[in-house]
C-alpha positions as a Markdown table, in Angstrom:
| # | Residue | x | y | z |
|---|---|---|---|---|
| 1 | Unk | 25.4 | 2.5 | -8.3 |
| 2 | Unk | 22.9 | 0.1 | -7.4 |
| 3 | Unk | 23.4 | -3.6 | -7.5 |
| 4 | Unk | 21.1 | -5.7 | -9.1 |
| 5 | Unk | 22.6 | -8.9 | -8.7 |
| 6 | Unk | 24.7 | -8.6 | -5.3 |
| 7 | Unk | 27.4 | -10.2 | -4.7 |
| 8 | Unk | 26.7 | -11.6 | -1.9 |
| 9 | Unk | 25.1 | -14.8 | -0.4 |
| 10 | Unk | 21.7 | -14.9 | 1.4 |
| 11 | Unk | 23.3 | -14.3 | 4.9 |
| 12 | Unk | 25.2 | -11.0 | 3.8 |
| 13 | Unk | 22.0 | -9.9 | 1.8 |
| 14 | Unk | 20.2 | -10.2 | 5.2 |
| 15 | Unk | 22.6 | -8.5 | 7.2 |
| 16 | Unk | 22.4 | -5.6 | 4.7 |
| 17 | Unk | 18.4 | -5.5 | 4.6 |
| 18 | Unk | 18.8 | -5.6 | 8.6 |
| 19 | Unk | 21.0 | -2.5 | 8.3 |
| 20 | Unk | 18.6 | -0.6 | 6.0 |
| 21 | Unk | 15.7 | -1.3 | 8.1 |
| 22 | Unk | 17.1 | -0.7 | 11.1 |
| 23 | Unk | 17.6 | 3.5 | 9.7 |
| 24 | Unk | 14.1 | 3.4 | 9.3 |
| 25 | Unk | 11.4 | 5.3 | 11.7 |
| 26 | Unk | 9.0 | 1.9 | 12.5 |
| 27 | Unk | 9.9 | -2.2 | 13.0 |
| 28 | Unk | 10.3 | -3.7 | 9.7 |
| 29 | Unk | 9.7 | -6.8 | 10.6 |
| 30 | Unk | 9.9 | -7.4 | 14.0 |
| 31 | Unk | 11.7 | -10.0 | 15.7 |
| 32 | Unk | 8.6 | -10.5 | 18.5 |
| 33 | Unk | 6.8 | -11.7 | 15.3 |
| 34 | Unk | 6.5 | -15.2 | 13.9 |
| 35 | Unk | 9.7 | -16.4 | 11.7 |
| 36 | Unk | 6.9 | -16.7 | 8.7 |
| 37 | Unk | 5.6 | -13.4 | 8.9 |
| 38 | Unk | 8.8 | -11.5 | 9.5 |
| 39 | Unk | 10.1 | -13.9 | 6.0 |
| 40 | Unk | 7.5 | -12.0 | 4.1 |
| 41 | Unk | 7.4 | -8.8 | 5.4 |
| 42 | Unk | 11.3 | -8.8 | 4.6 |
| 43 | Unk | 10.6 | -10.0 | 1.7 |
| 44 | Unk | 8.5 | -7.2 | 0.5 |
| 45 | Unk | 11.1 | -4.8 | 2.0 |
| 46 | Unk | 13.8 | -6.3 | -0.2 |
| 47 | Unk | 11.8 | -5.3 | -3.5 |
| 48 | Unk | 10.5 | -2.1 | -1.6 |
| 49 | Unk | 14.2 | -0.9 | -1.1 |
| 50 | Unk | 15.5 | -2.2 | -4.2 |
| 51 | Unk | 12.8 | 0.1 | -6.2 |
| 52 | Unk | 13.8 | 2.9 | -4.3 |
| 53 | Unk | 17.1 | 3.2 | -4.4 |
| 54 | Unk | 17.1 | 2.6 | -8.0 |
| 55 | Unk | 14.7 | 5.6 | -8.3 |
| 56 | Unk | 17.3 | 7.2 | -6.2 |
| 57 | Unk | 20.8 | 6.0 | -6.5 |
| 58 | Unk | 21.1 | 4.8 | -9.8 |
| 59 | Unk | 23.0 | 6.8 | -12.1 |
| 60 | Unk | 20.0 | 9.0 | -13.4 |
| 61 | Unk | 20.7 | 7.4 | -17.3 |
| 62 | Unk | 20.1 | 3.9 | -15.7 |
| 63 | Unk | 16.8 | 4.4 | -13.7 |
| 64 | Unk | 14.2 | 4.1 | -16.7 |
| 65 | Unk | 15.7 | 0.7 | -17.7 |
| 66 | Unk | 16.2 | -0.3 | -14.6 |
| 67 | Unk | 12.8 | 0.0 | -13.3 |
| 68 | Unk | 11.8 | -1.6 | -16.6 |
| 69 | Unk | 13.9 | -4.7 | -15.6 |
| 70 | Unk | 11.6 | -4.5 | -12.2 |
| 71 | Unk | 8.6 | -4.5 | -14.3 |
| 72 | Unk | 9.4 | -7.1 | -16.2 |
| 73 | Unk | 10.4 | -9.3 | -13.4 |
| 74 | Unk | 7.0 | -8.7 | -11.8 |
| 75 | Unk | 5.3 | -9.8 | -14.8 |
| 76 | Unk | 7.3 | -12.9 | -14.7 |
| 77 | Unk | 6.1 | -13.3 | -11.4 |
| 78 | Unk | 2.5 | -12.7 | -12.3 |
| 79 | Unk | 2.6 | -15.5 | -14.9 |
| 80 | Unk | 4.3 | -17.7 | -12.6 |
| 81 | Unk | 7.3 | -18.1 | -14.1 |
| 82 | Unk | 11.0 | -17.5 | -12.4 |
| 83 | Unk | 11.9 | -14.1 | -12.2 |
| 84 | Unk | 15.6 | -13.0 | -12.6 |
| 85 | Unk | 16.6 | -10.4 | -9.5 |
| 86 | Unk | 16.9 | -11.8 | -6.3 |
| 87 | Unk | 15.1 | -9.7 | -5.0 |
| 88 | Unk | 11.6 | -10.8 | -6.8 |
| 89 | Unk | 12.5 | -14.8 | -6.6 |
| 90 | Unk | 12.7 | -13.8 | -2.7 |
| 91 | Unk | 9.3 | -12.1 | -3.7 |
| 92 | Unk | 7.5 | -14.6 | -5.5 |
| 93 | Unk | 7.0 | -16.8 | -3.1 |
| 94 | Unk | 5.2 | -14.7 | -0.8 |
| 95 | Unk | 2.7 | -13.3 | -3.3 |
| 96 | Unk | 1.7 | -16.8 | -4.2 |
| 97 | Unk | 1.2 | -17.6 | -0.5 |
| 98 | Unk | -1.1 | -14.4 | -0.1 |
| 99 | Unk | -2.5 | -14.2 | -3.1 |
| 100 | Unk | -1.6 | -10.9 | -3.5 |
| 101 | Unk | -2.3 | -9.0 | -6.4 |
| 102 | Unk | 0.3 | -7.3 | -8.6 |
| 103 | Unk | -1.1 | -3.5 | -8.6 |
| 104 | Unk | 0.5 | -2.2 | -5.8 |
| 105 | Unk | 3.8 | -3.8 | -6.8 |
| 106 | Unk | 3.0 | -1.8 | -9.7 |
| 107 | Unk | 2.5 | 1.3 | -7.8 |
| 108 | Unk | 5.8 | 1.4 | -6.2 |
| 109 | Unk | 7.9 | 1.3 | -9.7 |
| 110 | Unk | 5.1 | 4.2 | -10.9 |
| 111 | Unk | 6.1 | 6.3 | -7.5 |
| 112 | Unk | 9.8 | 6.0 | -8.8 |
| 113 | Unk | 9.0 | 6.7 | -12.5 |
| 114 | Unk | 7.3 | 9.8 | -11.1 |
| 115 | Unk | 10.3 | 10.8 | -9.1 |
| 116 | Unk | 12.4 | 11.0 | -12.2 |
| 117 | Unk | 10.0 | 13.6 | -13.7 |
| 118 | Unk | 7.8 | 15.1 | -10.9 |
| 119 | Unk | 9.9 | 16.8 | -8.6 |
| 120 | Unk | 7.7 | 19.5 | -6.9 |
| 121 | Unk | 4.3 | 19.5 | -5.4 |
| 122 | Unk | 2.0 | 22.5 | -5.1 |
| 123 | Unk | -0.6 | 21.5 | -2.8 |
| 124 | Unk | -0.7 | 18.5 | -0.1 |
| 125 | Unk | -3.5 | 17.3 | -2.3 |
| 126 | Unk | -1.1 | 16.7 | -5.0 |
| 127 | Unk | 1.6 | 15.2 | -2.2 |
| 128 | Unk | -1.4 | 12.9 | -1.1 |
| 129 | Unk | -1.9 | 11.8 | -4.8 |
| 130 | Unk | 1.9 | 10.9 | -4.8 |
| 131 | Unk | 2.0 | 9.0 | -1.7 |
| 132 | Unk | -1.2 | 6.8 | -2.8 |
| 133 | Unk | 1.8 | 5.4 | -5.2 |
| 134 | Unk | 4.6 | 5.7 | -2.9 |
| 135 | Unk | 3.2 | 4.6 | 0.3 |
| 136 | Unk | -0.1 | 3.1 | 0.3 |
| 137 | Unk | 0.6 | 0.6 | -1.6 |
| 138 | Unk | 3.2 | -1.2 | 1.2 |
| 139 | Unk | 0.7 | -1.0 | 3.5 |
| 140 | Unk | -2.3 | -2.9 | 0.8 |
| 141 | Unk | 0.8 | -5.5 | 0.5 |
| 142 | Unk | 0.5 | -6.1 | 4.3 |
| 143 | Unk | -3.0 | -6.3 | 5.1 |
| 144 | Unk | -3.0 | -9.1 | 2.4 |
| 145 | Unk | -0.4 | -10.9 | 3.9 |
| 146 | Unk | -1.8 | -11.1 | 6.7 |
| 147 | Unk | -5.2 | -11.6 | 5.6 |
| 148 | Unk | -7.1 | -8.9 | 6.5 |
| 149 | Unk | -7.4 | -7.0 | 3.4 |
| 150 | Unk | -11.4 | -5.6 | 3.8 |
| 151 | Unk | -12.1 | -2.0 | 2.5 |
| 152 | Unk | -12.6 | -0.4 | 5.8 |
| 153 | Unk | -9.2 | -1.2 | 6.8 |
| 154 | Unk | -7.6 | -0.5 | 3.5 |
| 155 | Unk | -8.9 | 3.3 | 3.8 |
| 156 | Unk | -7.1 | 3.3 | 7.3 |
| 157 | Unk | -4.3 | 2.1 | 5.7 |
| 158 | Unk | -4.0 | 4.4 | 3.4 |
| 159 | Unk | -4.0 | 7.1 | 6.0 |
| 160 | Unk | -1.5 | 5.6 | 8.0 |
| 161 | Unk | 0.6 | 4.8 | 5.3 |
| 162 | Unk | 0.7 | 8.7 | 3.9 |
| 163 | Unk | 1.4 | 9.8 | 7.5 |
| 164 | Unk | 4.5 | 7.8 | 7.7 |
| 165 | Unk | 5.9 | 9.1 | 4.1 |
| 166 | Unk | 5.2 | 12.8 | 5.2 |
| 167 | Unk | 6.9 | 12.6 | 8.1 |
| 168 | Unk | 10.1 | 10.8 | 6.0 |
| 169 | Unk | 9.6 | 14.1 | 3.9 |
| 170 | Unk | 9.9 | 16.0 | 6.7 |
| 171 | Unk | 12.6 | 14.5 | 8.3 |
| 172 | Unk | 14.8 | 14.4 | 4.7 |
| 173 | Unk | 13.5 | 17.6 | 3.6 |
| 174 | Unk | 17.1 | 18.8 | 3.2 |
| 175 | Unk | 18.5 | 14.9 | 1.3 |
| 176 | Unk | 15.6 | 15.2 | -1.3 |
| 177 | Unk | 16.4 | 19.1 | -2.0 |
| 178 | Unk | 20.2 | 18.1 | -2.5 |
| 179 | Unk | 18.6 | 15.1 | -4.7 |
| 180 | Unk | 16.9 | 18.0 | -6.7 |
| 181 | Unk | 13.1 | 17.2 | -5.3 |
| 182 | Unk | 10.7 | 19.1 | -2.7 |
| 183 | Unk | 8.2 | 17.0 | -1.4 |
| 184 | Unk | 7.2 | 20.2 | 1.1 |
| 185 | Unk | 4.0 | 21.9 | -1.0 |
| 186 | Unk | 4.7 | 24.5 | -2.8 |
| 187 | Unk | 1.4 | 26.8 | -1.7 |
| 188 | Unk | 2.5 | 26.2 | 2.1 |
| 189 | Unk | 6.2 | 27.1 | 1.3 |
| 190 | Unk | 4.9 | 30.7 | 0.2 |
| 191 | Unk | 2.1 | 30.6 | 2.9 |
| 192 | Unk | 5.7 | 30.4 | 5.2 |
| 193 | Unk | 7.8 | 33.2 | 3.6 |
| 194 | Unk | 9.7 | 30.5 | 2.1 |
| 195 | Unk | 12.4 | 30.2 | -0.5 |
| 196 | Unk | 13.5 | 26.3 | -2.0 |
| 197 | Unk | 17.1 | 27.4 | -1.6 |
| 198 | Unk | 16.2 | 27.7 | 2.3 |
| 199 | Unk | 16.3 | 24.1 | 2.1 |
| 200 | Unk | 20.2 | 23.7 | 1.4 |
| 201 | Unk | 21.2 | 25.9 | 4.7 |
| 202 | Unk | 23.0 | 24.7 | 7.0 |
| 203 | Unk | 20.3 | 25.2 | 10.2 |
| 204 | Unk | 16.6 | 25.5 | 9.5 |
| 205 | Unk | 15.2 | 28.8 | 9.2 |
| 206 | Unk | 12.2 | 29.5 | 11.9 |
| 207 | Unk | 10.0 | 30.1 | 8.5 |
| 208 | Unk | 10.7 | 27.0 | 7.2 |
| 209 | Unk | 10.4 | 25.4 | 10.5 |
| 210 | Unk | 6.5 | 26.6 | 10.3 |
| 211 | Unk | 6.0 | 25.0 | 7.3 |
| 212 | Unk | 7.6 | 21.3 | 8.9 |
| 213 | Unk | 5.4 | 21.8 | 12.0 |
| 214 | Unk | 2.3 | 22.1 | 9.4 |
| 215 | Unk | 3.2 | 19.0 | 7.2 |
| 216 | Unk | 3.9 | 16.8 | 10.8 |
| 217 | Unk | 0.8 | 17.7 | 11.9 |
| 218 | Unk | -1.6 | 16.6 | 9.1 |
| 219 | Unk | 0.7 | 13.4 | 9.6 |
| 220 | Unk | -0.5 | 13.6 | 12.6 |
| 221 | Unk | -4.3 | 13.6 | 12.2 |
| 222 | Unk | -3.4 | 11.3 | 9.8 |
| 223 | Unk | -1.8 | 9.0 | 12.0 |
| 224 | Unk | -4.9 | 9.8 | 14.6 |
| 225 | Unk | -7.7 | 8.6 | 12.0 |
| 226 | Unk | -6.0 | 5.8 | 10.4 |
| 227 | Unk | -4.8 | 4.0 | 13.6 |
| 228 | Unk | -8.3 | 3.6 | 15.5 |
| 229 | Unk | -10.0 | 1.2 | 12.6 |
| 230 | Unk | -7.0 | -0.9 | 11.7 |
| 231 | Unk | -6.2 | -1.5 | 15.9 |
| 232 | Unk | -9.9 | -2.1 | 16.4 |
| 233 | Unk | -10.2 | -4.4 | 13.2 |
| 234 | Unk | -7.1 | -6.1 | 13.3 |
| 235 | Unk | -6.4 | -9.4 | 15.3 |
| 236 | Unk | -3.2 | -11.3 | 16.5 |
| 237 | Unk | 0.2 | -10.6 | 14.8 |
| 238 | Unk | -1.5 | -8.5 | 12.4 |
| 239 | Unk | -2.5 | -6.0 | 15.1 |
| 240 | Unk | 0.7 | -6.1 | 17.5 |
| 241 | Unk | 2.7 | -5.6 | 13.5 |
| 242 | Unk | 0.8 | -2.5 | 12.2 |
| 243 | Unk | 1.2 | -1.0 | 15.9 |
| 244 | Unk | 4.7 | -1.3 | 15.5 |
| 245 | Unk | 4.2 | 0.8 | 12.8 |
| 246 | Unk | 1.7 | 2.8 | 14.2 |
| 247 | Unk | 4.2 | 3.5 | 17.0 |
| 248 | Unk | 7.4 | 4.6 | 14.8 |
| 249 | Unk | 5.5 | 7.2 | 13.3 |
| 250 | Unk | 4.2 | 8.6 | 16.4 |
| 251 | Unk | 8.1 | 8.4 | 17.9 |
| 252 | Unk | 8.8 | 9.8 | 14.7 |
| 253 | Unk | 6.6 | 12.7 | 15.3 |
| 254 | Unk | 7.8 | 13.8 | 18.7 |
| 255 | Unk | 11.6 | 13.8 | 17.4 |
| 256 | Unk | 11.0 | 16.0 | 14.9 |
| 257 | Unk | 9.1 | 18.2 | 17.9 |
| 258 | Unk | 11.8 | 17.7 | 20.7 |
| 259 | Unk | 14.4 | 18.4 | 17.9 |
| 260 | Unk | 12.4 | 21.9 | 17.3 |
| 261 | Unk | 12.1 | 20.8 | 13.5 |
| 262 | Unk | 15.5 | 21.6 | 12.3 |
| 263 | Unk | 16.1 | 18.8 | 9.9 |
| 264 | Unk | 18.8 | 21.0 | 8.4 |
| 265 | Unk | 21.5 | 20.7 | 11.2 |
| 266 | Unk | 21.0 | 17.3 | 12.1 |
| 267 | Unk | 19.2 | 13.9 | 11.7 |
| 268 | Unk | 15.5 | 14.0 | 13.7 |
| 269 | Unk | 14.8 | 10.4 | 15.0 |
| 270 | Unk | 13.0 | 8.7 | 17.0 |
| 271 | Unk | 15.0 | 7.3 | 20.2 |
| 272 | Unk | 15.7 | 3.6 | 20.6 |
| 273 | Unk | 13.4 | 3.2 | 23.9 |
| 274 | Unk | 10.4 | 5.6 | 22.1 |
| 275 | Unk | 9.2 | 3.4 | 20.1 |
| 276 | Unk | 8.7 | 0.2 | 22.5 |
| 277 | Unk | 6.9 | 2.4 | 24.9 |
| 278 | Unk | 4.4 | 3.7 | 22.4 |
| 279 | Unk | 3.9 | 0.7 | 20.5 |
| 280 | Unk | 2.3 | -0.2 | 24.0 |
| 281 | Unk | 0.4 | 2.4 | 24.3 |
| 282 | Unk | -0.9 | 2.1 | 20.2 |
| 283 | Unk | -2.2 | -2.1 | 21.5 |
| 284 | Unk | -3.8 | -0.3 | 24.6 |
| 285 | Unk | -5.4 | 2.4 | 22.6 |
| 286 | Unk | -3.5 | 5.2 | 23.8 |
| 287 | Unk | -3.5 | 8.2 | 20.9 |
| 288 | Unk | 0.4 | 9.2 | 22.3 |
């Protein structure tokens, strides 16, 4: 069940956010960066991971009022007052430096209330209309932190952002069927050969392997249009940070290729040294 109020102090909360971040595909909030930046990027993580694993783990009676307790706690937040989870008073503090907005904190609980009734897509139209909920909206939260929220960048962002929540979909295809959802579209499923319960085998079927290779490459082109703009218009910390992210994805990416796309048998991750050496290659320019 997921812990509102942990029982924990600061330190072990930290420790746990460090564990949880460090299972994810990109730098969270590197420790190259600033000790300001990487406060407020973690902070944004904490109510990022708190949203989803009540949309996730909760027990499924729970989730409704729990994301309402979120929502409330953002409004208190909003009107400046002291919110009640740790999580947002953690929160708060950054928005107010940054000024930023409360709508794509919004967005995030909306992705989860989604999840609770939404739990197949037919077309990765519809998937792209999920993850401008789901993902986008993380990466609006960190062009404003870092200042650099102007539209041209925000559309890159947006790709970028989608890229790196397909790929996740790829890579827990078999996790979200157990958890009763298919993110993989419906149309492309068929276009494959594809059954849903060829999700819950053991090893991934060669169809169904088509049908991952499709989805990581539109992450891919995704990743390819997005990334130009954001490394030509961003500057500084800004730039080397959504690089890092940048880089994970691509990582990411050529996992799930090495591993021959068989998310069924085993976990498809990047390696430790893959994503240094692209995150390189992201601040030079590189596409790979």
């Amino acid at each position: 069940m997921v812990i509102i109020e942990p029982p924990w102090s600061a330190a072990e909360h930290d420790r746990a956010l460090d564990r949880l971040a460090a299972r994810e595909n990109f730098p969270v909030a590197a420790r190259l960066l600033p000790a300001r930046h990487r406060a407020d990027l973690r902070a944004v993580y904490g109510f990022a991971r708190l949203v989803d694993d009540i949309g996730d783990e909760a027990p499924p009676e729970q989730r409704s009022k729990l994301l309402g307790l979120v929502d409330d706690d953002l409004d208190r937040v909003f009107a400046g007052r002291t919110p009640n989870l740790p999580q947002l008073r953690r929160l708060a503090g950054t928005v107010h430096a940054h000024r930023v907005p409360a709508e794509p904190f919004r967005d995030l609980v909306r992705a989860n209330r989604r999840d609770q009734v939404v739990h197949r897509y037919e077309t990765f139209d519809e998937l792209r209309g999920y993850c401008a909920l789901s993902a986008a909206p993380v990466g609006r939260i960190v062009l404003h932190l870092f200042r650099a929220h102007r539209p041209a960048l925000v559309a890159a962002s947006d790709d970028v952002c989608t890229a790196l929540q397909v790929i996740e979909h790829c890579q827990d295809a078999g996790q979200d069927y157990r958890a009763g959802r298919i993110y993989l579209p419906g149309e492309d499923l068929r276009r494959f050969g594809c059954a849903e319960e060829d999700l819950g085998r053991a090893v991934t079927p060669t169809r169904l392997r088509g049908v991952l290779a499709l989805e990581a490459g539109r992450a891919a082109e995704l990743l390819d249009r997005g990334t130009p703009p954001l490394m030509a218009g961003l500057t500084g910390w800004a730039r080397i940070a959504v690089a890092g992210y940048v880089a994970g994805g691509r990582a990411a990416l050529s996992a799930l290729a090495r591993g021959h796309y068989d998310v069924l048998a085993r976990r498809l991750r990047p390696r430790r040294a893959a994503v240094p050496v692209r995150w390189v290659r992201v601040l030079e320019g590189g596409r790979r």
